[in-house]
C-alpha positions as CSV (number, residue, x, y, z in Angstrom):
1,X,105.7,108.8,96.9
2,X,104.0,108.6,100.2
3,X,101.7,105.2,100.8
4,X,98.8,106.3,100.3
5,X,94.8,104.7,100.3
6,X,93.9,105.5,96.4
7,X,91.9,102.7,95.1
8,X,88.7,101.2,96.3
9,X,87.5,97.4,95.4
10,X,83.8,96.3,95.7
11,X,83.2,92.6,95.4
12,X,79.8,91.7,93.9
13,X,78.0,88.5,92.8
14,X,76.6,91.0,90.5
15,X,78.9,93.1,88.8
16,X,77.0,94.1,85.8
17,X,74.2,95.3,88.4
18,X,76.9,96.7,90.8
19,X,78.2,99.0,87.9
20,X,74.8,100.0,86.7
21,X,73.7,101.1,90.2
22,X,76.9,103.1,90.9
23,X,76.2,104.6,87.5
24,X,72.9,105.3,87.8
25,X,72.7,106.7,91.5
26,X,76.3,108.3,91.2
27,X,76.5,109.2,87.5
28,X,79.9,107.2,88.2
29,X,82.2,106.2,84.8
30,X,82.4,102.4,84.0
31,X,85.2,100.9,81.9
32,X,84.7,97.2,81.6
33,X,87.8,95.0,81.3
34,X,86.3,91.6,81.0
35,X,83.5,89.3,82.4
36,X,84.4,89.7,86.1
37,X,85.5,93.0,86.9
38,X,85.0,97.0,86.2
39,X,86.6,99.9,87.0
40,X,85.1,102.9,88.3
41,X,85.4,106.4,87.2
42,X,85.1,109.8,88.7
43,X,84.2,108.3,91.8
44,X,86.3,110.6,93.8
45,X,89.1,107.6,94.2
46,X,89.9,105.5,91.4
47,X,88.2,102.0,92.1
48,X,86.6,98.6,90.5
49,X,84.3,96.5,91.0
50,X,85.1,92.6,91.3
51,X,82.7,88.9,90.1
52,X,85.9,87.0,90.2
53,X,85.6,83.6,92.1
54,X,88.8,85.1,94.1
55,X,87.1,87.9,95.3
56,X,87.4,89.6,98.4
57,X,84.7,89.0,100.7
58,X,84.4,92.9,101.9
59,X,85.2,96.2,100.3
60,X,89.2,97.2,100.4
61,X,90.6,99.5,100.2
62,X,94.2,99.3,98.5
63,X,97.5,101.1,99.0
64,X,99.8,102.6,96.6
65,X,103.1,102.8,96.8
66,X,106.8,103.1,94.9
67,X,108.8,99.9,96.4
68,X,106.2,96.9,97.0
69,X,108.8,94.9,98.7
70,X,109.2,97.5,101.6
71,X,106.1,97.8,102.4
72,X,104.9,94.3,102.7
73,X,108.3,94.5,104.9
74,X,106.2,97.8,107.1
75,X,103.4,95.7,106.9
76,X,104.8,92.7,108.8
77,X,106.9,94.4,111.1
78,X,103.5,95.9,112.3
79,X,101.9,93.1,113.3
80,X,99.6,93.0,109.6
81,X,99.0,89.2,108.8
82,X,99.9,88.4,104.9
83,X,96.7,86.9,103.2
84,X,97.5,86.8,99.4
85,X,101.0,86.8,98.3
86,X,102.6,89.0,95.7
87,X,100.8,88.8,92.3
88,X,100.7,90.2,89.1
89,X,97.5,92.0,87.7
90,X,96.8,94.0,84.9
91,X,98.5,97.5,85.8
92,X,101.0,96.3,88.4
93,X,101.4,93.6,91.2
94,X,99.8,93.3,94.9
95,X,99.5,91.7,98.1
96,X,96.8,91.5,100.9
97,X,97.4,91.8,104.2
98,X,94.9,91.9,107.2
99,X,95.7,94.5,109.8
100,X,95.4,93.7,113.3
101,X,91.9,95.2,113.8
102,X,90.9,92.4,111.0
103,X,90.3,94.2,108.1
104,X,91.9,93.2,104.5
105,X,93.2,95.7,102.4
106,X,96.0,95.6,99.5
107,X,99.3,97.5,98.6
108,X,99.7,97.6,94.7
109,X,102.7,99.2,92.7
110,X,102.4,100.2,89.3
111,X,103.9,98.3,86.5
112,X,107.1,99.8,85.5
């Protein structure tokens, strides 16, 4: 597998209201998978939506790839600054990164 951008996080101090308004102006799917976060359907590219006090403080986007190590690896060598080390997560495991242009964005790997 190529790295590739296929996952889209929105943090809200709202998620219940978040989700409604992408449903309602979008017609986007919502699967609920707890108090603080939702994920989004037919949205184009697979995303969520995120209340958790750990939030984000901007949208990211997030990575996917097949060997998580490497790429945090890529992402250092490039001159990316390593904000959240590898966790675990429903579905697989992360870590964030900021880029040197300052935006934060992830690289996940699904669970095996």
């Amino acid at each position: 597998m190529r790295d590739r951008i296929d996952y889209i996080e929105f943090p809200s101090s709202n998620r219940a209201g978040t989700s409604a308004f992408f449903q309602a102006a979008f017609g986007w799917g919502i699967t609920s998978y707890g108090p603080d976060y939702d994920g989004l359907e037919q949205a184009g590219i697979d995303g969520g939506v995120d209340q958790a006090p750990g939030k984000v403080a901007a949208t990211m986007a997030i990575v996917r790839t097949d060997d998580l190590d490497a790429a945090e690896r890529r992402v250092v060598a490039a001159g990316g600054t390593i904000t959240r080390a590898q966790f675990d997560f429903p579905g697989g495991r992360r870590f964030h990164f900021r880029e040197p242009g300052g935006n934060e964005m992830a690289v996940w790997i699904a669970r095996e």
